[in-house]
N, C-alpha and C positions, 0 to 999 in steps of 0.2 A: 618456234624460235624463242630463245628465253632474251628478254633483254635485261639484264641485272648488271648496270653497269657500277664497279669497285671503285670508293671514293681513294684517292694514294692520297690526300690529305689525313683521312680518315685514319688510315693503316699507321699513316708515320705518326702524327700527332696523336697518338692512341695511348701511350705512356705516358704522356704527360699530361692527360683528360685532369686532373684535379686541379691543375693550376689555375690560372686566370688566363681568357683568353688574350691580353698581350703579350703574356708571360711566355705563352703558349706560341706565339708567333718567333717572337726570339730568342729562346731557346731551342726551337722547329725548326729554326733558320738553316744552319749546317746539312741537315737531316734531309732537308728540301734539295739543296744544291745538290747532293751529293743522290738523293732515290729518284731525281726527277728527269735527269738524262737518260738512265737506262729504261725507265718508263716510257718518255718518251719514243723513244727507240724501239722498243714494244709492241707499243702502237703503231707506229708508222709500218712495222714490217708485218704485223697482225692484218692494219687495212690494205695494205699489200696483197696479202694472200687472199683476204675476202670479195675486191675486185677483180680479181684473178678465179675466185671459184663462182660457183653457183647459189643464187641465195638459200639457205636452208630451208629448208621443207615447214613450212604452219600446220599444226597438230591443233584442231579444233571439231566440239563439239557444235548440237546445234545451238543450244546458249547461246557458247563465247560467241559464234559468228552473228548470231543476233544481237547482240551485246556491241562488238564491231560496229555490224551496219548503225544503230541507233547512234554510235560518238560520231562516225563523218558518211554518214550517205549524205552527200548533196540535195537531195529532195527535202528529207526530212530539216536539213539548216534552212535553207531556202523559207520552208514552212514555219518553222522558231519565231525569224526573221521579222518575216509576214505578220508573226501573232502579237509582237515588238511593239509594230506601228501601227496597230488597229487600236493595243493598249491604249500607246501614248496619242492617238486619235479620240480617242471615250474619254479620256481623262482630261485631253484638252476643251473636249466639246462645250463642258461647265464652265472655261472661262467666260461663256456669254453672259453670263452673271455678278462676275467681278465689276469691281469701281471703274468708274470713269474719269478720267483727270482731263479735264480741259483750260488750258488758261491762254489770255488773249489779250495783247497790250498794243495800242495803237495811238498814233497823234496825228493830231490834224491843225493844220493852218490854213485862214481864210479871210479874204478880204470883200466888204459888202459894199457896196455903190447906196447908200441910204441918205435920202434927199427930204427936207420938211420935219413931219415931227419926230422921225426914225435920225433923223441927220440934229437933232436939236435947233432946227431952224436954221442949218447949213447950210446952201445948195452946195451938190455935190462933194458930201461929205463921206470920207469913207470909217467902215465899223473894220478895226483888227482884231482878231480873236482867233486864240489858239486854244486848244483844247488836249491833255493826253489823258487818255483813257485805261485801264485795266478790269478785267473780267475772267473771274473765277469761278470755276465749277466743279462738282463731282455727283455722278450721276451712278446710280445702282439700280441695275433691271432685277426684277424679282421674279419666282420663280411660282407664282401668282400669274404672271401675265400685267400684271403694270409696273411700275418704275416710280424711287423715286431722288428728286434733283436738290439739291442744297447749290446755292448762285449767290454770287456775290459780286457788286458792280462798284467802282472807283470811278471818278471822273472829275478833274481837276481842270479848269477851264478861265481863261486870264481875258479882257474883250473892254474895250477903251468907250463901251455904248453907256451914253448917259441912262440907260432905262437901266442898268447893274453898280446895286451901287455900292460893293465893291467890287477893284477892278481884278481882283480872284476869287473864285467860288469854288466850291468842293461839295461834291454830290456823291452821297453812299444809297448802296440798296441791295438789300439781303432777302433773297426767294428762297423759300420752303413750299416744293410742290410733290405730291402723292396723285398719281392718277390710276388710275387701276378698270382694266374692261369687264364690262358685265355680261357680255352679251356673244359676240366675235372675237377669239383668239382670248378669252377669258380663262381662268385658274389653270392648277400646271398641269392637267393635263393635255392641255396646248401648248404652254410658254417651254414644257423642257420634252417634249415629241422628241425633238434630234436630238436629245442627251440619252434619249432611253432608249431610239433607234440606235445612236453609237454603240452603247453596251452594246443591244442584240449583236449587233457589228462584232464588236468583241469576241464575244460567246460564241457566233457563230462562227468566227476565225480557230478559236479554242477547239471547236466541234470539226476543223478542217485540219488542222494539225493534229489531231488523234487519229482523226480518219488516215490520213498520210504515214502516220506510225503505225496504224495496224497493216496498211496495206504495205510498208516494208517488212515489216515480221515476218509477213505471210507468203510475200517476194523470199525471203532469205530462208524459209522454213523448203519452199517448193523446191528451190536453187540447191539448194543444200541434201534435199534427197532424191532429186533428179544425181546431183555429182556422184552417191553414194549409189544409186542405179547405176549411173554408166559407167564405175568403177567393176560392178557385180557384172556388167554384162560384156564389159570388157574380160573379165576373168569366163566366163562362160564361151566367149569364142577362144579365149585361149583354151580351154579343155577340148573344144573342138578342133581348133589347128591338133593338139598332142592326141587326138583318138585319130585323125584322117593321117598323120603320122606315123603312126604304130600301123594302121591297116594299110600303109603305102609298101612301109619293113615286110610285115607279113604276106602282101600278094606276091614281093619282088623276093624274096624267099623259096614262098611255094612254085613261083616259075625256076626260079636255079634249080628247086628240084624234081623239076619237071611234071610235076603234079596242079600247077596253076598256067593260067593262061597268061596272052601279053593285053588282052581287053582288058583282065581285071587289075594290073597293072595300070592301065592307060586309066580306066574309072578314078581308081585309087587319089590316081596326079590329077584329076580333075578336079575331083571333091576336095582335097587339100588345098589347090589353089582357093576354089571358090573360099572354102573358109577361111584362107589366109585374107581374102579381100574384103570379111566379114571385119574380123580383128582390125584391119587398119581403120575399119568405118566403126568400130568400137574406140579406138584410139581416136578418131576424131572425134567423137561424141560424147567423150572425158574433157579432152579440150576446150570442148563448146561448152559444155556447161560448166568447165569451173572459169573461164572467163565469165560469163553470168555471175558467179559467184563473187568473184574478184570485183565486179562493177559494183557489187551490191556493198560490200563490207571493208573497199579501199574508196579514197580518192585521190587525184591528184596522176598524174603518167609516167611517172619514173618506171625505167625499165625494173628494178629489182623489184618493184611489188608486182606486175601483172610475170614476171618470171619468177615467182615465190609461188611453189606448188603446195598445194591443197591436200592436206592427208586428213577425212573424216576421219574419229576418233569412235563413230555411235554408227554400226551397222541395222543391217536393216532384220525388222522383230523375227524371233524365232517362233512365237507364240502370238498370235493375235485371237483378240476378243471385244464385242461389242457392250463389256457387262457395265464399263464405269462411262458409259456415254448418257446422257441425258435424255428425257424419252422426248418427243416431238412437241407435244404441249410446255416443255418446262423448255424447250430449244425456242420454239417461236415467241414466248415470253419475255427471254432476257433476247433476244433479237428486240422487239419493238420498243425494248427500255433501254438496250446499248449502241443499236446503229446508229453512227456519227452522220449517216444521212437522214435519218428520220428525224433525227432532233435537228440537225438544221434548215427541215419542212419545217417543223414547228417553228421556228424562230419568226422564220420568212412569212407563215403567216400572222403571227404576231407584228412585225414590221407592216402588213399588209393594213391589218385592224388600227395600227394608229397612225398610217397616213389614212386612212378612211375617217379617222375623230377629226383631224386635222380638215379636214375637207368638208367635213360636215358643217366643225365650227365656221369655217372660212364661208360659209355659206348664207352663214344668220346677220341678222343685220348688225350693224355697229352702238354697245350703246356704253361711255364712257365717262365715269365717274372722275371728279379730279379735287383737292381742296388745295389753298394753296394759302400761306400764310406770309405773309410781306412787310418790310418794314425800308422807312428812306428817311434822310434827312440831310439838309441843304444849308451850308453857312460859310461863311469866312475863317472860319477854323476847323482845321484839319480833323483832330482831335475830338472837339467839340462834335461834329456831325459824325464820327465814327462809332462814339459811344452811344450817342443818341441811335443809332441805328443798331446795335448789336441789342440795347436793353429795350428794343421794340417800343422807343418811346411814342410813335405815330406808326403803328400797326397798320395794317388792311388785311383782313382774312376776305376768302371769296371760295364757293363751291360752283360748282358746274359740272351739270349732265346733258352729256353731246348723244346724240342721237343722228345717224346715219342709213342710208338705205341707199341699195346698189339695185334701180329700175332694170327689168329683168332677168340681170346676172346668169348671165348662160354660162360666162365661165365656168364660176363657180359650182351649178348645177351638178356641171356636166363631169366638170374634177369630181363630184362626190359618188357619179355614176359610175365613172372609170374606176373608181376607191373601192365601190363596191364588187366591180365585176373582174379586182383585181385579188381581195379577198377570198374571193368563189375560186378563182385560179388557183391560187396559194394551197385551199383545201384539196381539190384535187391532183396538186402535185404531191401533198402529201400522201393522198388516197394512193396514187399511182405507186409511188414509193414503198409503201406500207405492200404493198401487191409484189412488187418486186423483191420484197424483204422475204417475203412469207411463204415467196418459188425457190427461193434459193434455198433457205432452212430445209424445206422439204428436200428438195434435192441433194443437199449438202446429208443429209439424217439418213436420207436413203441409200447414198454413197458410200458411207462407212461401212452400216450392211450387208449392201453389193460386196463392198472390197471384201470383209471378214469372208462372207460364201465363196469369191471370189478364191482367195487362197490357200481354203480347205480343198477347190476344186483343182487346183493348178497341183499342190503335191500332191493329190492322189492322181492326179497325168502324169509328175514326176516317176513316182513311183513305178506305177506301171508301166512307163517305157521306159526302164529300170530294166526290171526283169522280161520283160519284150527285148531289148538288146540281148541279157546275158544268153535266154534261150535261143536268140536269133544264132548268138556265136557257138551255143553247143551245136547248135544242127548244123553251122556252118563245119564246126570241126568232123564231123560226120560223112562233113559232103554230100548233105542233103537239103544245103543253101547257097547261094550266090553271093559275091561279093558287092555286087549292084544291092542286094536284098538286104546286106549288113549295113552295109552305106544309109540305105534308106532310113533304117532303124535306127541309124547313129544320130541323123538328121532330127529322128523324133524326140530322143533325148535330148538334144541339143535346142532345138525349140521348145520341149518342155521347162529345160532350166532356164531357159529365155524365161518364159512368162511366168514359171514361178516366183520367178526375183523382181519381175514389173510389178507381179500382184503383190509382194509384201510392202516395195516401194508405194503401190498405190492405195494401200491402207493407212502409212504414215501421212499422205498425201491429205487422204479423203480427211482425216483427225483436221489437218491444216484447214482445209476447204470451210469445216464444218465450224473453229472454232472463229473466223474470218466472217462468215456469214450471219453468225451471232456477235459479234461485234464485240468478242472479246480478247484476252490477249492468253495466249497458253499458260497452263500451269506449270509451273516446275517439276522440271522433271516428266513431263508428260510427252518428251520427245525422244526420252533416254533408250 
């Protein structure tokens, strides 16, 4: 189907390309009203007739339809998708490292029952005193495994108690604190574990999405010479129907001339039907597999693509040879460096080994490093005490190493036991993988082989019951053979051409098989 659809913009405004595009519009104006109704018209009676016929036939090689399946087979979008949100998962995972904005403002009002020297010699005197507060922070985790906090503290406080002797105050205070662990959950190879498990996550999505693209290729590669099969083998029971034909004419011949029987007549209608019932299960078997095909390289259910018939363009090879295949050791090589399952054993045990660090750390005791440097200052003006606290006029610095320990920690143990014998898992799925990698290659290496032997052996059965038929039909002209015995003969050529056209299709096949198993994606042209 060509789709080349003709711009009538294009066509009509085509004289007057040098202008300027307003220029261009009205001066086009006329030329518009007047080409664009019978255009119109055009089309309407054009899509008329197209709903009214059948959709034109798709003329495709194996490429193009490979080329198809990769822009909408559903699996593979699906899979894209998938690799989208793993991205924007890894990428988000480092925000644990970004600032932290915290701010906090609060008032408080209260009243104290203070009796004696609290009360300035008052019984039952009461203190009022409000206070509003603000509190500001930002905090940055590192990727170290400690943190560190910048705090700043407002607090503006009004209180009618003789012991204040103003009756407003203002209190500032500015934290600078660094703590950092030495011991548990210390440097990054603990503090960013989930950032580098994400990647893996990533990568390993990367390695499921290819994986998912090769096994469409490989889907559209099989689909696509299965269709071009049961196109060949559809044509081979047709040569069958036209030979049980011809020998139906010629039994019902030699009876008018009294020279044949009504058996070899009655054989004749037999054998015809039968292979008439062949052809239709040929005709279904074209069917079946280019729906297969259709699944693979449409999406979506409109009637005109699954009734859009299939004409392969690339039959199947006239000449087959095993010279430009790769030998077994250079197949199982780029196998264990390109299967999209091998590498993501690998990943998986990588994920394994650093929740094993994790676990390990999580194990050792706690021992935490902190310095923190401080400064406050307290007065009747605002002003006053804000600057005195920013130029650290009354400092406090201070260090401290915290020291912890978890008496007999079985969790923890036992997480690092499980870390381990998770690891051990991990390697043996890769082993196991590797194993299954290395049956297939073989298999796949020795397929091709088979197929090449394969369809040297099938034409020379062709051949021979070739000339098995034409001799059968001299000695039948002779009448020194049966019509049961030509029959049979016919049979054997007809299952010879059978399987000569399975085996070419199952060399193109076995190419498929082989470059699938090695975990790559065909060369150009190597399907032609």
């Amino acid at each position: 189907m060509d789709w080349q659809p003709v711009s009538l913009a294009q066509n009509v405004i085509y004289p007057f390309r040098p202008m300027n595009y307003p220029l261009h519009l009205i001066v086009a104006a006329p030329f518009f009203a007047h080409a664009l109704v019978p255009e119109l018209a055009a089309q309407d009676g054009d899509a008329a007739r197209v709903e009214a016929s059948e959709p034109e036939p798709l003329r495709l090689n194996v490429s193009g339809a490979v080329t198809m399946a990769l822009g909408s087979n559903l699996e593979l979008a699906l899979s894209a998708v998938q690799t989208e949100v793993s991205r924007f998962d890894e990428l988000g995972s480092w925000g644990a490292f970004d600032w932290v904005f915290d701010a906090t403002f609060g008032r408080q009002d209260a009243e104290t029952k203070a009796g004696g020297f609290l009360g300035g010699g008052i019984d039952g005197a009461v203190i009022q005193s409000d206070a509003d507060s603000l509190n500001l922070s930002f905090t940055r985790p590192l990727t170290s495994g400690g943190s560190f906090a910048l705090a700043f503290n407002n607090r503006v406080s009004d209180s009618n108690s003789f012991l204040q002797d103003d009756p407003k105050q203002y209190t500032d205070n500015l934290n600078l604190t660094y703590s950092q662990p030495l011991m548990r959950g210390a440097w990054s190879e603990y503090a960013t574990s989930i950032q580098r498990q994400s990647e893996l996550a990533y990568r390993r999505q990367v390695e499921t999405e290819r994986q998912t693209r090769l096994g469409v290729v490989y889907q559209v590669r099989l689909a696509y010479w299965d269709l071009v099969n049961a196109i060949e083998q559809r044509g081979v029971a047709e040569s069958g129907v036209d030979l049980g034909q011809s020998r139906l004419q010629q039994s019902e011949r030699r009876l008018a001339a009294g020279v044949g029987t009504a058996v070899d007549v009655i054989q004749a209608r037999v054998e015809l039907a039968t292979r008439h019932e062949a052809w239709i299960q040929s005709q279904h078997g074209v069917a079946q597999t280019m729906d297969i095909l259709r699944r693979l390289i449409f999406s979506g259910k409109r009637a005109d693509i699954w009734e859009t018939e299939l004409v392969p363009t690339a039959g199947l090879p006239d000449q087959v040879s095993a010279e430009g295949v790769t030998v077994l050791s250079e197949s199982l090589a780029m196998a264990l460096a390109e299967r999209p399952g091998l590498r993501q054993r690998q990943m998986d045990i990588d994920v394994a080994r650093m929740r094993l660090a994790q676990r390990i750390s999580e194990r050792m005791s706690g021992l935490n490093l902190s310095f923190s440097a401080a400064a406050g200052s307290v007065g009747a003006q605002s002003g006053t005490t804000f600057e005195e606290t920013l130029d650290f006029s009354y400092p406090t610095y201070g260090a401290n190493l915290n020291y912890s320990l978890n008496l007999g920690n079985r969790t923890a143990s036992y997480a690092e036991r499980s870390g381990r014998a998770s690891v051990r898992a991990a390697i043996i799925e890769y082993d196991r993988e590797e194993l299954q990698v290395t049956a297939e290659v073989r298999a796949a290496q020795r397929g091709v082989h088979f197929a090449v032997e394969q369809v040297a052996a099938t034409a020379t059965s062709l051949e021979l019951a070739r000339r098995q038929l034409e001799a059968e039909n001299a000695r039948f002209a002779q009448d020194l053979s049966t019509t049961f015995q030509v029959l049979e003969f016919q049979h054997s050529l007809i299952e010879a051409m059978s399987n000569e056209r399975a085996a070419r299709a199952g060399f193109v096949k076995a190419l498929a098989e082989l470059d699938n198993a090695r975990g790559v994606f065909p060369m150009p042209g190597s399907d032609s």
